[in-house]
MARVEXMAR-728121 format. One line per field, with one value per residue: residue number from 1; x, y, z of N, C-alpha, C in turn. Coordinates in Angstrom, 2 decimals, always signed. Example, Ala and Ser with C-alpha at 12.3 -4.5 7.8 and 13.67 -1.06 7.14 Angstrom:
n	1, 2
n.px	+13.19, +12.85
n.py	-5.69, -2.25
n.pz	+7.80, +7.08
ca.px	+12.30, +13.67
ca.py	-4.50, -1.06
ca.pz	+7.80, +7.14
c.px	+13.20, +12.90
c.py	-3.30, +0.03
c.pz	+7.80, +7.87
END
This chain:
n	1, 2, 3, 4, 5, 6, 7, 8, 9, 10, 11, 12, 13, 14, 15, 16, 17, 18, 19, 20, 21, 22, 23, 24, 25, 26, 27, 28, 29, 30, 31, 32, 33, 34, 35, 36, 37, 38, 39, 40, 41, 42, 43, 44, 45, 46, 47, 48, 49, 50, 51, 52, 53, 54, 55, 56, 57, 58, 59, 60, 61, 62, 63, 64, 65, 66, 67, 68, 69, 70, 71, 72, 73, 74, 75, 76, 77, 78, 79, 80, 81, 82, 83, 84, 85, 86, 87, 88, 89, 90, 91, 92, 93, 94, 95, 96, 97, 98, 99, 100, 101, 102, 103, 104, 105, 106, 107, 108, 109, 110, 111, 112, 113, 114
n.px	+54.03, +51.20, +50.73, +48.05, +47.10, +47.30, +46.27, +43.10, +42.62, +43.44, +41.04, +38.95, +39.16, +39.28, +37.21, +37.37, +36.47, +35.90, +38.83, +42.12, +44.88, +48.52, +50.81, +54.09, +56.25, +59.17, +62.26, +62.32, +59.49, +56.19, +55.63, +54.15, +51.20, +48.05, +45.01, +41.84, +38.37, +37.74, +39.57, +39.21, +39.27, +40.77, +43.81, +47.64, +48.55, +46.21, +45.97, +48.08, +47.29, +44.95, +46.09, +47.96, +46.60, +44.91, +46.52, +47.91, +45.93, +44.69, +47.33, +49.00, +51.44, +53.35, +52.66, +54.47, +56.80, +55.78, +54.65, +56.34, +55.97, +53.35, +51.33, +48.64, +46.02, +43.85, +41.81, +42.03, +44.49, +45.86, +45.78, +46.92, +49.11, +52.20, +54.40, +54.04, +51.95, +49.12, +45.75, +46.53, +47.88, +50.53, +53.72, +55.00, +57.17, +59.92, +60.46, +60.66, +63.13, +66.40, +69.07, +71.55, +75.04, +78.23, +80.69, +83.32, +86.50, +89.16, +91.71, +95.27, +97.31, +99.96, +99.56, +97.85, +99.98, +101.68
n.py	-12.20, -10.81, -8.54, -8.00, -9.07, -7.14, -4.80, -5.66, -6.59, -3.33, -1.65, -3.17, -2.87, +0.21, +0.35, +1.75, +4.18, +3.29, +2.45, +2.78, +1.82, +1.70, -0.36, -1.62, -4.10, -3.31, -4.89, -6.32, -5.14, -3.79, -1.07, +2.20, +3.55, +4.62, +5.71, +7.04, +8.66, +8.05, +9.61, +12.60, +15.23, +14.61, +15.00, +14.57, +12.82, +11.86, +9.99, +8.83, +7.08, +5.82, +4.38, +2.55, +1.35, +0.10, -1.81, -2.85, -3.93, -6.10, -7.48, -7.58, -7.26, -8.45, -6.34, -3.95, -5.33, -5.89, -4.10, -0.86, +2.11, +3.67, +6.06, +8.34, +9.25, +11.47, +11.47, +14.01, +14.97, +13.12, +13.27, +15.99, +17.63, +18.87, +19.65, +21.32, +22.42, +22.27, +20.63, +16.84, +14.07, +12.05, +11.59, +8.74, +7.31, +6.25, +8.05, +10.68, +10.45, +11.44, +11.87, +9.40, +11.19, +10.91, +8.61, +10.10, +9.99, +8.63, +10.03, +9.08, +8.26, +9.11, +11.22, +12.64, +14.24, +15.23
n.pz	+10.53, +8.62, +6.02, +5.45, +7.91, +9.31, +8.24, +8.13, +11.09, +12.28, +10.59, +11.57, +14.52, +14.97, +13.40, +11.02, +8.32, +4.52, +4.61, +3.31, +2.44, +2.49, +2.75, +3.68, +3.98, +5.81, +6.11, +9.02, +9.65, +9.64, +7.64, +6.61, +5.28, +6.73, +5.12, +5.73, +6.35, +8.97, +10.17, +10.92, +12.16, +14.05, +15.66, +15.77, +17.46, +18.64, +16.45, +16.76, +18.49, +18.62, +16.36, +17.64, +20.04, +18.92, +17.64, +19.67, +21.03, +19.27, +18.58, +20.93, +23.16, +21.01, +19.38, +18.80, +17.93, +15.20, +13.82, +12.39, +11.80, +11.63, +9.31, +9.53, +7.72, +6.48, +3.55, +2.01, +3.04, +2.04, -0.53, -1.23, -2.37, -1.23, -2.26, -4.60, -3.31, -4.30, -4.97, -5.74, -7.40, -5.69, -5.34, -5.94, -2.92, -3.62, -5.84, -4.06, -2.59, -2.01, -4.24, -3.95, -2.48, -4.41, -2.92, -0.93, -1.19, +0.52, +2.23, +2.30, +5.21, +5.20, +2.83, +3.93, +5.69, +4.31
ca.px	+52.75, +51.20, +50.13, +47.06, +46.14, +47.25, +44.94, +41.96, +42.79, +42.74, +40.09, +38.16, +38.95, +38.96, +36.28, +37.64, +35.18, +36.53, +39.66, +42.82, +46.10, +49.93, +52.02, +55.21, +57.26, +60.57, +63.25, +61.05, +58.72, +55.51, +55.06, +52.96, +50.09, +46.21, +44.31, +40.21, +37.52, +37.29, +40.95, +38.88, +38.86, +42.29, +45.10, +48.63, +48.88, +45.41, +45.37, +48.62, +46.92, +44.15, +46.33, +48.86, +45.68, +44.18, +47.17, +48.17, +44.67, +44.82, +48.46, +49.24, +53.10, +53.92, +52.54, +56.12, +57.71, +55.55, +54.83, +57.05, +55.35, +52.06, +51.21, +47.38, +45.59, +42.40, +41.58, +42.23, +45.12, +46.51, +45.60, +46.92, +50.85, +52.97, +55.30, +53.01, +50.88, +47.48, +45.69, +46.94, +48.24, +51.12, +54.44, +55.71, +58.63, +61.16, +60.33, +60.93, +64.26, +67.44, +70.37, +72.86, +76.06, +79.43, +81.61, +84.54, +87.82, +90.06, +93.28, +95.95, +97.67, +100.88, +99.03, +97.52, +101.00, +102.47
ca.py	-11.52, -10.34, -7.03, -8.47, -9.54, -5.70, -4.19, -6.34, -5.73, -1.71, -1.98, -4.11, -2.37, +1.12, +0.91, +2.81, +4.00, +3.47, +2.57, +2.69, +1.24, +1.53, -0.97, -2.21, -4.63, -2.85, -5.28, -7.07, -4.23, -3.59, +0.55, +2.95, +4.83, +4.47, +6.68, +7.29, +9.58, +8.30, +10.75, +13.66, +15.85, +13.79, +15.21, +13.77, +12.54, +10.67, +9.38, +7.56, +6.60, +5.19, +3.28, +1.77, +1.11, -1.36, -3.07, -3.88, -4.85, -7.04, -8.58, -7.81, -6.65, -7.95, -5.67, -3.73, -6.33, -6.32, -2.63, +0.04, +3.14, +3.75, +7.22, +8.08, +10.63, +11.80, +11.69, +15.21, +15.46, +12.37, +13.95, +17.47, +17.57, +19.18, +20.60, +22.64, +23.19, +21.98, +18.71, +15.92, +13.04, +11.75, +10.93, +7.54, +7.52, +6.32, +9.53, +11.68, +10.34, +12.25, +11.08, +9.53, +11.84, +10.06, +8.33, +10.68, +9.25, +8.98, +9.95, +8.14, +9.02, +9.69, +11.97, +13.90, +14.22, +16.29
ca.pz	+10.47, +7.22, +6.20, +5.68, +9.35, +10.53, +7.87, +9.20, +12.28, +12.40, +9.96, +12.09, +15.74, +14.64, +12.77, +10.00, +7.23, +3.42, +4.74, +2.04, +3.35, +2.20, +3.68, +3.04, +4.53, +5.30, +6.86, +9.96, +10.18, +8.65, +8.05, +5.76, +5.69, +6.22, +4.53, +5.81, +6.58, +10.14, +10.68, +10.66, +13.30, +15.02, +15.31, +14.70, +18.55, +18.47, +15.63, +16.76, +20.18, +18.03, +15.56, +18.53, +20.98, +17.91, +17.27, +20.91, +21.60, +19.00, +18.89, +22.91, +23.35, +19.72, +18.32, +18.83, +17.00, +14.17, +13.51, +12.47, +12.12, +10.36, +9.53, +9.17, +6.64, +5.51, +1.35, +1.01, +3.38, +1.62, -1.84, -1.02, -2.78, -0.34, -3.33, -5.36, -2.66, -4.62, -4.82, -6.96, -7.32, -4.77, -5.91, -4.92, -2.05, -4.23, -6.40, -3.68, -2.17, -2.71, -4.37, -2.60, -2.94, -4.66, -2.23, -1.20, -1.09, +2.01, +1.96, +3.28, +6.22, +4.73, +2.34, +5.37, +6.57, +3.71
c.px	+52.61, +50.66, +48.42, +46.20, +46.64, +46.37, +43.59, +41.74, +42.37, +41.73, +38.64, +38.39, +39.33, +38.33, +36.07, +36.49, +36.11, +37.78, +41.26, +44.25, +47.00, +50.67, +52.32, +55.70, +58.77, +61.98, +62.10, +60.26, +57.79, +55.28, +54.16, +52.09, +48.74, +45.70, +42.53, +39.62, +37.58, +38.49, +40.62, +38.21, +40.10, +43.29, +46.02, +48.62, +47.67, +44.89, +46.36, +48.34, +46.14, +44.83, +47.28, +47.63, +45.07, +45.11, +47.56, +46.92, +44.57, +46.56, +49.24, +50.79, +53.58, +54.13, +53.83, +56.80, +56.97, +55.55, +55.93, +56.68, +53.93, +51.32, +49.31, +47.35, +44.23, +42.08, +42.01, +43.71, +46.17, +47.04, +46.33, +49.19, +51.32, +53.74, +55.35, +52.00, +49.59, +47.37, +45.94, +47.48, +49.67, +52.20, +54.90, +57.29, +59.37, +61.58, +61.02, +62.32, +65.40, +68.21, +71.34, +74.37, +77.02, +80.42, +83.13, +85.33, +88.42, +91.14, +93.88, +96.71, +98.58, +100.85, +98.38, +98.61, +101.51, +101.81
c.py	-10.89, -9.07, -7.14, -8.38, -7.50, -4.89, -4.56, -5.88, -4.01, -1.49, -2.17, -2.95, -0.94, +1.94, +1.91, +3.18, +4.21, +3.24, +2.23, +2.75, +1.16, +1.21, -1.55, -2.73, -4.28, -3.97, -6.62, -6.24, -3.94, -1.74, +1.02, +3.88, +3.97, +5.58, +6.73, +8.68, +9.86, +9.43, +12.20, +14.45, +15.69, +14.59, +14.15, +12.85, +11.42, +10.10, +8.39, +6.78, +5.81, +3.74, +1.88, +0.79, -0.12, -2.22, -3.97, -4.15, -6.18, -8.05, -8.42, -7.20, -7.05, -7.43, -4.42, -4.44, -6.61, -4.81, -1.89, +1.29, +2.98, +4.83, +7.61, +9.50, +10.11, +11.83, +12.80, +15.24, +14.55, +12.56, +15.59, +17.36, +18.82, +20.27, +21.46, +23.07, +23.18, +20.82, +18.22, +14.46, +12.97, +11.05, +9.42, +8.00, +7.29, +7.41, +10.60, +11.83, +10.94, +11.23, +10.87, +10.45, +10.69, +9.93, +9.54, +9.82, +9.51, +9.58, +9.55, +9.24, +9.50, +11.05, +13.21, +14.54, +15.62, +17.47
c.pz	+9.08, +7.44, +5.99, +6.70, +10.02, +9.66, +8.09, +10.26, +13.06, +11.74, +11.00, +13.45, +16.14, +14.11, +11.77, +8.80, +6.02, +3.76, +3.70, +2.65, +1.75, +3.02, +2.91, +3.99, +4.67, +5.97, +7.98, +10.45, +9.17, +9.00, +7.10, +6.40, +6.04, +6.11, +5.09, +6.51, +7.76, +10.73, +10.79, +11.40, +14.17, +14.70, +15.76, +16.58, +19.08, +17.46, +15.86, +17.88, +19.69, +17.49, +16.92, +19.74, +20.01, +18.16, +18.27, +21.21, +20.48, +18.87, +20.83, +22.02, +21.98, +18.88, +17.62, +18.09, +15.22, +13.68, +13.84, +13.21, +10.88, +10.58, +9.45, +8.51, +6.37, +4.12, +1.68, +1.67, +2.56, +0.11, -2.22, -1.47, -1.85, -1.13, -3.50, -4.62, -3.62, -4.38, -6.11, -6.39, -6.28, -5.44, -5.39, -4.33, -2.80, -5.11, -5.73, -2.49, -2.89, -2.84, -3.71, -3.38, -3.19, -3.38, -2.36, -0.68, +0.06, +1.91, +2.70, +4.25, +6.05, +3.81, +3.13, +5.69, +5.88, +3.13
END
């Protein structure tokens, strides 16, 4: 399945207005965001009743197998940096992943011992 046919899709049977999609293919799962106007007023519980209610109406039970997660937002809420607490621009995820810490070493068991 492409990310294509699931932006159509919600698009299309949610009737989104202006709708502005981030998906990524992670592994066999498509996730992200959609971004629109129509999110306004929803909270976080129907907006995922909304997005899950499209996709199984349009792919039936696969839609489990094709979707991850897909978060929804409004422009401003999407626009609104979290950080600094104003609006701006949005860092990309890889931006805002921590470093992985250096491998610690094992010690051997003989080393435990003494």
């Amino acid at each position: 399945m492409s990310k294509v046919k699931v932006e159509q899709a919600l698009a299309r049977r949610m009737k989104l207005k202006d709708p502005l999609f981030r998906l990524k293919r992670w592994g066999d799962l498509i996730n992200g965001h959609v971004i629109s106007t129509s999110f306004n007023g929803m909270d976080d519980v129907q907006r995922q009743r909304s997005i899950w209610g499209a996709l199984e109406g349009e792919f039936g039970a696969d839609a489990r197998r094709i979707v991850g997660m897909i978060l929804a937002y409004t422009p401003i809420e999407w626009d609104f940096d979290a950080v600094s607490g104003r609006k701006g621009r949005r860092l990309p995820v890889r931006a805002l992943k921590t470093p992985r810490r250096p491998a610690i070493a094992k010690k051997s068991h003989a080393a435990a011992r003494s």
